[in-house]
Each structure stands twice: as structure tokens, then as C-alpha cells.
N, C-alpha and C positions, 0 to 999 in steps of 0.2 A: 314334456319331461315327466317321467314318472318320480316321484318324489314320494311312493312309500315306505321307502327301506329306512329313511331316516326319521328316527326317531322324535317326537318333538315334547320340547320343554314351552309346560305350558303355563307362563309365568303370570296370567291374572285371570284368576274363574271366584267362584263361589260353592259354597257348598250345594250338597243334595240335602233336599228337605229331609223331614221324617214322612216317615209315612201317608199319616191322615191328612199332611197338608199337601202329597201329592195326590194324593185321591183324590183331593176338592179343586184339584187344578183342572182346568179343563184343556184337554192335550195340546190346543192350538196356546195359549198362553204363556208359554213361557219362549215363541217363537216372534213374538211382541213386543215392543215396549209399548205399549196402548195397555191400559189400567183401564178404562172406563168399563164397565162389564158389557155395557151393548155394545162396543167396539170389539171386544173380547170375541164376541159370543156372533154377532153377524157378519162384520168386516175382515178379522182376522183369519178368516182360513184359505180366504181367496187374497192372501198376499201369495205372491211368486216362490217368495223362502220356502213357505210353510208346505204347498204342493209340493216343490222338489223335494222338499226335504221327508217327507212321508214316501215317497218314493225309492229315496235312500233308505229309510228305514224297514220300507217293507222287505228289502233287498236283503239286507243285514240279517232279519228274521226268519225273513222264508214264507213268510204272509201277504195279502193282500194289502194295495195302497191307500191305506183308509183306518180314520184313527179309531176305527172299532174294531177292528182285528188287530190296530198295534196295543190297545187298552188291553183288551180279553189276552195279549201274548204277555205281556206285563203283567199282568196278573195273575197270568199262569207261570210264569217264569219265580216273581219275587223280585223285590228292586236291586237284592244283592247282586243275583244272579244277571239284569239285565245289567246295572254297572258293569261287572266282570268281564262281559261281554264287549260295550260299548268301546270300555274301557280298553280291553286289550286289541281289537280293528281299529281303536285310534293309534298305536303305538306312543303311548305317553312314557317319557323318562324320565319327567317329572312333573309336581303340579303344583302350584304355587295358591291359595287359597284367602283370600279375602272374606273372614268370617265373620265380618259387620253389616253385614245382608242377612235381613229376618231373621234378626236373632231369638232364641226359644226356640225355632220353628226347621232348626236345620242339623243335619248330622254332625257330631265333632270330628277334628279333623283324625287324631287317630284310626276313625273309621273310614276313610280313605288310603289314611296309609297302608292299610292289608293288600288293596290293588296296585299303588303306585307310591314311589314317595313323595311325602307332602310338607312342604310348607307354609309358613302362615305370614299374610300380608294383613299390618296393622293400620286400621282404618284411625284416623286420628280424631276426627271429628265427634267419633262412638265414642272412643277413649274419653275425651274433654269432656264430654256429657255427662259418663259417671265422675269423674272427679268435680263438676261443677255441684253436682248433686252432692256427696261427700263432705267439698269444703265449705268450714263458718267463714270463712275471709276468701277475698282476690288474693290476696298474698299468701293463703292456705294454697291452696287452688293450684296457683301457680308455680309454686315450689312442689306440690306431689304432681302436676302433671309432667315438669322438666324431669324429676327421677323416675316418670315410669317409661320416659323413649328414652333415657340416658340412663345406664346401656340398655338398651330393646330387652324386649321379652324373650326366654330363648326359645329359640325354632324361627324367630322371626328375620325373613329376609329383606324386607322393604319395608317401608311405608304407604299408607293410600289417605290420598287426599281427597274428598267428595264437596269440596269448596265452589267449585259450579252447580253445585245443585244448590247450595245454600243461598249464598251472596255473589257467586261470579268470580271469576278469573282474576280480575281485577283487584290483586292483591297488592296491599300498599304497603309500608313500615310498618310496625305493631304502634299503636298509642295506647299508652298502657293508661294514660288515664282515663282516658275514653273506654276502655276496655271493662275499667276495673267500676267503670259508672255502670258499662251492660250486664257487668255480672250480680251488681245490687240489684238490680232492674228482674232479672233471671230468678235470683233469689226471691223476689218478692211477690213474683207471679205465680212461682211452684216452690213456694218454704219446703216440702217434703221430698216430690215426685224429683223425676229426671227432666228434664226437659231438652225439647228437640232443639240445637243449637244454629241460631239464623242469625245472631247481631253481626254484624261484617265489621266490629272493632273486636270481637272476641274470636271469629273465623281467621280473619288475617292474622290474630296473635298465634294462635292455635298451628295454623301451616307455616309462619316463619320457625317459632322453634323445634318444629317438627323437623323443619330441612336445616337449622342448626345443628340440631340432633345427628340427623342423618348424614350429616358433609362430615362431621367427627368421628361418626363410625365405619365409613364408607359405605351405606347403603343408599338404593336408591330409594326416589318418592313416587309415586304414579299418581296420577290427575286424572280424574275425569273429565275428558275432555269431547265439545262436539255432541253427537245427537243419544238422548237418554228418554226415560218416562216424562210425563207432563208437568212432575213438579218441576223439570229444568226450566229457566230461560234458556233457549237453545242460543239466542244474540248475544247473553253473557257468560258461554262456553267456547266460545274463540276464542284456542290458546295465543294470538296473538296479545291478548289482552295482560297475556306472564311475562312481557318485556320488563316490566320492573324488576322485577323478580330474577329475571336471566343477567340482567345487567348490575345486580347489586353485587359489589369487592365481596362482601360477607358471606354470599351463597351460591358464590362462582365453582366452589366443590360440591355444590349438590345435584346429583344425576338426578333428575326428571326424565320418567317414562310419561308420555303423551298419550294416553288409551284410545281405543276404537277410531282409531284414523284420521279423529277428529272430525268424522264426515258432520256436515259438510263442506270443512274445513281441511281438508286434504291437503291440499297446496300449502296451506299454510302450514299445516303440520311440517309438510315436507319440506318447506324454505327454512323453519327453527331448526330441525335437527340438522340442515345444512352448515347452518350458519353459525352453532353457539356448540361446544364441544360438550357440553352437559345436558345437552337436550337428543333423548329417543323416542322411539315411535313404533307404534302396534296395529294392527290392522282386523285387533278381536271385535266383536260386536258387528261392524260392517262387512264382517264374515263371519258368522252366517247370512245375517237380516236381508241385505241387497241380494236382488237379484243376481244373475251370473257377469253378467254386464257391469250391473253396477258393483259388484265386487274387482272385475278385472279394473275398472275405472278407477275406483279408490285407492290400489294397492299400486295400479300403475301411478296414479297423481302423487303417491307418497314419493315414488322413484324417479319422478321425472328430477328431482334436487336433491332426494336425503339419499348418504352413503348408504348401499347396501350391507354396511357393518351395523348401522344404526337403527334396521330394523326388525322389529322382532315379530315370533309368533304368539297370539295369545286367544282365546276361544271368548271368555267374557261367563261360560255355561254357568246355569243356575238350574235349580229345582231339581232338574229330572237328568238322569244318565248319557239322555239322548243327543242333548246337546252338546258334550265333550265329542261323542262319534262325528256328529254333522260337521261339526266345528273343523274339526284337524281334517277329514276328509278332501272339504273344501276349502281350508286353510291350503294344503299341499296342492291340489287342483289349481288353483289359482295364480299360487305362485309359481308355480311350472308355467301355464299360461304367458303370463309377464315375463318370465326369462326369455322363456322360445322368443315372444316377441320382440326381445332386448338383442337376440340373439341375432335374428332376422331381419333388424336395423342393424346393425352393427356395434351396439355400445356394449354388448361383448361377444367373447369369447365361449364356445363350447363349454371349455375348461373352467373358465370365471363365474357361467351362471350355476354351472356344477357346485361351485364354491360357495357362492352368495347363496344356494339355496340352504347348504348345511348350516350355513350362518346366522339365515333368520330362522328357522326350523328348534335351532337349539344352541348354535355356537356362539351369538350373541345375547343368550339370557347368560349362560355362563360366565360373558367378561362383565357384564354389567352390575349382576347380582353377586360375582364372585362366589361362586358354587359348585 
């Protein structure tokens, strides 16, 4: 199926750096989630992604497959210009921005909105951090961080929760006593600074009335969920571990989005959104990263159980331009793939994978996000 006429809505990426911090990037790194600089630097170019994807991009430019003719065309070009670029062979209709990734170190989103329009995904865990720094009390704290998700910030269409990377999926009730003992505790270690937020009585407070919040407003939440950099435990980013969470009266209107396919946790990704009317599912990150294979593998493991209403497109891109192009590329590549083969089994129709493809592409950020 060719699937570039439709346009995609691409509901979770990150900003483009500035400048100087994409010059220090080294061109395979942001095709990684490997941080260690010798893994950076000898391992990552000979992943499978990174060759195709230099491949693609030499295409797109009209250069050589080799990240020193795509550096020198980058250079030559200007990152506005390659954006412009990137941007418009991905056909994006919108983009949805999560701008609590390297913060200082990245473009504001207005400056995306010149190329596409942008929204912004509020990271809750970045939120609590300045407020924890901020408040002399728990009960300071806790009353300016409920009025600053209730009502959201405006432009903001979701929320994001980066609770696997801190403490794990494994989100229990809030104990507010417990909570308000981590916060003296926080207090005590950084009296001035911010501090990076890990107590898992003060996380889990943090994401339930985050999705409080959000069940009242009608937005959704998005998780990180499944394979990330080193600081995850990748064992406690099994969205299986949100059954408390999916099962709680209280937070039965709160849409959770499931990020990056949850590889690899797939299947399971795919049995929650099957099974629980508030739970969706994305297939960004483990597209591009995986191979071709292991992209067809994850996208189809999402669909062997979740409704094809229930999943979306999303790229995850950071740093640099380039990864928005690869991303949708083979975002649409892919899913074409998985239809024809759906098609070729028989679990659809012509006509229905036609349908399901406009669905994930773009027509299911819109029922979800309501936008």
C-alpha cells in the first residue's frame, strides 16, 4: 500500500536542539538510545536503522550515503532549511511536542510552528520538579502543582508521564504521608536547587493527579512505556505493571497513550488496548530503531489484539530534523506492509485496510486528543 498521500498527525516527538548542541551531536546519536559515548561512537553506526536510514537520507538530498556528505549538506543547507525540507517529504499535519527533553538546549515550540502546527505535551514529572523546588511546604507544593494541570497550560493537549524511567510502572494509590516525608527528604538534600524527581511515594502522587487532572479535562496521558536509554529499568516498563491504574473507579476516564509499542512488550501493549477502553497504543520509537523486520514484527504484534481505531502514528524524533523524515517514511512503509498482509490473510478487506490506515496515520490522534 502506498500510504503517502495521507497526511500524518504526529502526536509525540520532541523538539529540535539549538544549534551548538546539534553540532556536538555526532550524526549516528540521535538514531540510538545508547548514551555511553563509546557505544555512540563505535557500535552505533553499524545498527541496521542507522545504514538504512543514511540511505534514505542521502536520497532525500541528492548526496552520498555517508554521514559526511549528509554533515557538509547540513551545513550547507542551515537547520531551518533542512527542517523545511524534512519536514514537508514527511507530510506532517501536525505535531504534537513534548518539551521536557533537554530543556535550555532545544528550540521553543513556536519555532516549529512556522513549518507545521504545533502542540505541546506537558511532561508532569519536569512540572513537579519546579514546583517542588518552589514550595516551603508538601501542602505548598501540592496545591500550586494541582492548579498548574487544572486547567492545563494553554496549547497543551496531553499530558506525559516519564514514570518508567523514574520508579516503574508500578503505580500504586498516592500516600500522601509517605509522599509529604519524601518531599522533606528532597528538601533537605537540595534547600535551593531543583532536584531530579525518583521517590516513588512522590512519582505515583505526581501521575495520579496528573490523570485526575486529565480524566476532567478530557485529555489524554502518554507513558513511556518499553525500551528507552540506560537510565530505564527496561523489567519495570512493562505496561502490564498499569493494571492498578486501568482498574481504579477514579481513573476509568483517563485515556492513556502507551508509547513506542512498548517493545518489547508488544503483545502486551496490544492485549491492554484490547481490553480496557481507555488504553492506546503507538508504534513511535520502534519506528524508526528496529530493523525493517523488527518494525513489521512490532506493529504487527500490536494488531494481532488492539482495534485498529486504537492505534496511532507517532515518530518519538529529537535533536535533529532528520528524524521526523525517517520516522513517517517508515512509519507509512510499514503500515502498508501490515495491512497488505492483513489483507492477504484475510482479516481485511481492501477497503478496511484503506480505512485503518487513514486511522492510524492521523484519524485516531484526532478522536483521542480531540483536535
Amino acid at each position: 500500500m502506498d500510504l503517502a498521500g495521507i497526511p500524518v498527525v504526529d502526536h509525540h516527538a520532541h523538539n529540535i536542539a539549538l544549534d551548538d548542541v546539534i553540532a556536538a551531536t555526532p550524526y549516528q546519536a540521535p538514531f540510538t538510545e545508547a548514551s555511553d559515548p563509546e557505544t555512540v561512537r563505535e557500535f552505533a553506526p553499524d545498527i541496521l536503522a542507522y545504514r538504512r536510514s543514511l540511505r534514505d537520507l542521502a536520497e532525500l538530498f541528492g548526496v552520498e550515503a555517508d554521514a559526511g556528505a549528509l554533515l557538509a549538506e547540513r551545513g550547507r543547507l542551515g537547520v531551518e532549511e533542512v527542517t523545511r525540507r524534512c519536514f514537508e517529504a514527511a507530510n506532517m499535519e501536525a505535531l504534537f511536542l513534548d518539551d521536557g527533553l533537554m530543556e535550555g538546549k532545544i528550540r521553543p515550540l513556536d519555532w516549529h510552528s512556522r513549518f507545521v502546527t504545533t502542540r505541546r505535551v506537558l511532561r508532569l514529572e519536569v512540572l513537579a520538579q519546579k514546583h517542588i523546588r518552589d514550595a516551603r511546604s508538601f501542602e505548598a507544593f501540592l496545591e500550586s502543582f494541582r492548579a498548574a494541570v487544572d486547567p492545563a497550560p494553554e496549547g497543551v493537549v496531553a499530558f506525559k508521564s516519564i514514570a518508567a524511567y523514574r520508579t516503574g510502572l508500578q503505580i500504586g494509590p498516592p500516600d500522601l504521608e509517605a509522599a509529604a516525608a519524601s518531599f522533606r527528604e528532597v528538601k533537605r538534600e537540595h534547600p535551593e536547587g531543583e532536584a531530579r524527581l525518583a521517590e516513588k511515594p512522590l512519582v505515583d502522587l505526581v501521575v495520579v493527579e496528573g490523570l485526575r487532572a486529565a480524566a476532567r479535562q478530557g485529555l489524554p496521558t502518554q507513558f513511556h512505556t518499553g525500551f528507552g536509554d540506560p537510565d530505564l529499568d527496561l523489567r519495570l516498563a512493562n505496561p502490564l505493571h498499569l493494571r492498578p491504574v486501568l482498574e481504579d473507579p477514579e481513573l476509568k476516564h483517563a485515556r492513556l497513550v502507551l508509547l513506542h509499542a512498548s517493545y518489547p512488550y508488544a503483545r502486551e501493549a496490544g492485549y491492554l488496548a484490547a481490553m480496557y477502553p481507555q488504553v492506546f497504543v503507538d508504534y513511535g520509537l520502534a519506528v524508526p530503531c528496529l530493523s525493517v523486520a523488527g518494525m513489521r514484527r512490532a506493529l504487527g504484534m500490536l494488531l494481532e489484539l488492539a482495534p485498529t481505531s486504537k492505534v496511532l502514528y507517532s515518530s518519538d524524533a529529537h535533536v535533529v530534523p532528520e528524524l521526523y523524515y525517517v520516522c513517517a517514511r517508515w512509519g507509512r512503509r510499514v503500515l502498508g506492509d501490515v495491512l497488505e498482509a492483513a489483507v492477504a490473510d484475510g482479516d481485511l478487506s481492501p477497503a478496511e485496510a484503506e480505512g485503518a490506515a487513514e486511522a492510524v496515520l492521523r484519524g485516531n490522534a484526532h478522536r483521542v486528543y480531540r483536535w
